[in-house]
Structures are given as C-alpha cells and as structure tokens.
C-alpha positions in Angstrom: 15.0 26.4 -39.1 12.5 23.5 -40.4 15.1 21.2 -39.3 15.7 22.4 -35.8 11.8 22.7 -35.7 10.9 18.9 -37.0 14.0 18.1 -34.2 12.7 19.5 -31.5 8.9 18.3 -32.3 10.6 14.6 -32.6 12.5 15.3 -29.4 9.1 16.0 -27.8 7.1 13.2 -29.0 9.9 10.9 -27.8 10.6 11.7 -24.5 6.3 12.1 -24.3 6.4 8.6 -25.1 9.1 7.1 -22.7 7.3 9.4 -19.6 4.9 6.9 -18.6 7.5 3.9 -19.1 10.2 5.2 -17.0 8.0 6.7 -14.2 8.8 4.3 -11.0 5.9 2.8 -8.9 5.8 4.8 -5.4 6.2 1.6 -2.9 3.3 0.8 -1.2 3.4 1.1 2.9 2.9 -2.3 4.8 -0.6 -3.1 6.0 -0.1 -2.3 9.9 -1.9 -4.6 12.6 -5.1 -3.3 13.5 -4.8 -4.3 17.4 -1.1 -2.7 18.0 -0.9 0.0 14.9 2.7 -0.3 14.8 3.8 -3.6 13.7 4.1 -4.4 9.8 1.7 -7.5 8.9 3.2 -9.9 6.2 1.1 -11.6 3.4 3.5 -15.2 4.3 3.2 -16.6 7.7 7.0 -16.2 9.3 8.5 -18.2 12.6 7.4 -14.8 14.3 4.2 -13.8 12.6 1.6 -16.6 13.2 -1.3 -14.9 13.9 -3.8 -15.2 11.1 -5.9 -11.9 10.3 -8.5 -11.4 7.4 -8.9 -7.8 6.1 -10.4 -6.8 2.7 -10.7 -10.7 2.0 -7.2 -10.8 1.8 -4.7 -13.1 4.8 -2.3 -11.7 6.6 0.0 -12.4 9.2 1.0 -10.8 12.9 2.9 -11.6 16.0 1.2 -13.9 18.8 1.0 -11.0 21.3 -1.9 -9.2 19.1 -4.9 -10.2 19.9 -7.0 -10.1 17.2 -10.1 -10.7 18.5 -10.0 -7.3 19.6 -9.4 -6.2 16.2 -11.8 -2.9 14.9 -12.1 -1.9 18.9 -10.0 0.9 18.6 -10.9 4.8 17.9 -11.5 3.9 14.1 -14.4 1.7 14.7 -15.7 3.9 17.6 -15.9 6.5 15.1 -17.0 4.3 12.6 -20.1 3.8 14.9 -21.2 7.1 15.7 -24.3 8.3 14.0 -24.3 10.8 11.3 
C-alpha cells in the first residue's frame, strides 16, 4: 500500500511538472487594418502590402487601397471621444 501510495504521489509530482512545459501557446490573431477592419496587416512589407502603418510603436504593413490617413476615424475613436 506504501508503494502504490509513494507511486501515485511520484506520478503526481511528475506530470505537475511537465503541465506547464507541454501546454501549447494559443496563436495570436493578426493585427487587422484599422481603415478596412478586415484585411490581416503583416510586420514585413510584401509586393501587396506597401502601405506603412504605426500602431503601439510597432510597423506594420497594408494594401495601397487603405488609406491610412483616415486611420482611428471609425466608431472606435468616435467612442473613444465621447465624454464620460
């Protein structure tokens, strides 16, 4: 019985152990232009994404059609506007 006891406690302990190192990363969703909403931005500029953005201090990249000078102009930054 001390056996199947010191077993099972060494049983525990192990797989307590190899939890956290076998656990997978949940993938992270794409940044999605803030002018469209729907297209993916990449962190590399591509032959189709060539428009430069800044968000969060960090570059990415989108298609020509967005225009990003219109960027925060949608409901978010409305709402982001009104007063508390």
């Amino acid at each position: 019985m001390v056996r199947w006891m010191t077993s099972a406690a060494a049983l525990a302990l192990a797989l307590n152990l190899m939890g956290p190192a076998v656990a997978k990363k949940a993938a992270a969703k794409p940044m999605m232009c803030p002018v469209c909403k729907t297209m993916a931005l990449t962190t590399k500029k591509t032959k189709t994404n060539t428009k430069m953005v800044k968000i969060g201090g960090k570059t990415y990249y989108c298609c020509s059609a967005c225009d990003m000078s219109k960027k925060g102009s949608g409901k978010a930054a409305a709402a982001k506007k009104m007063p508390s």
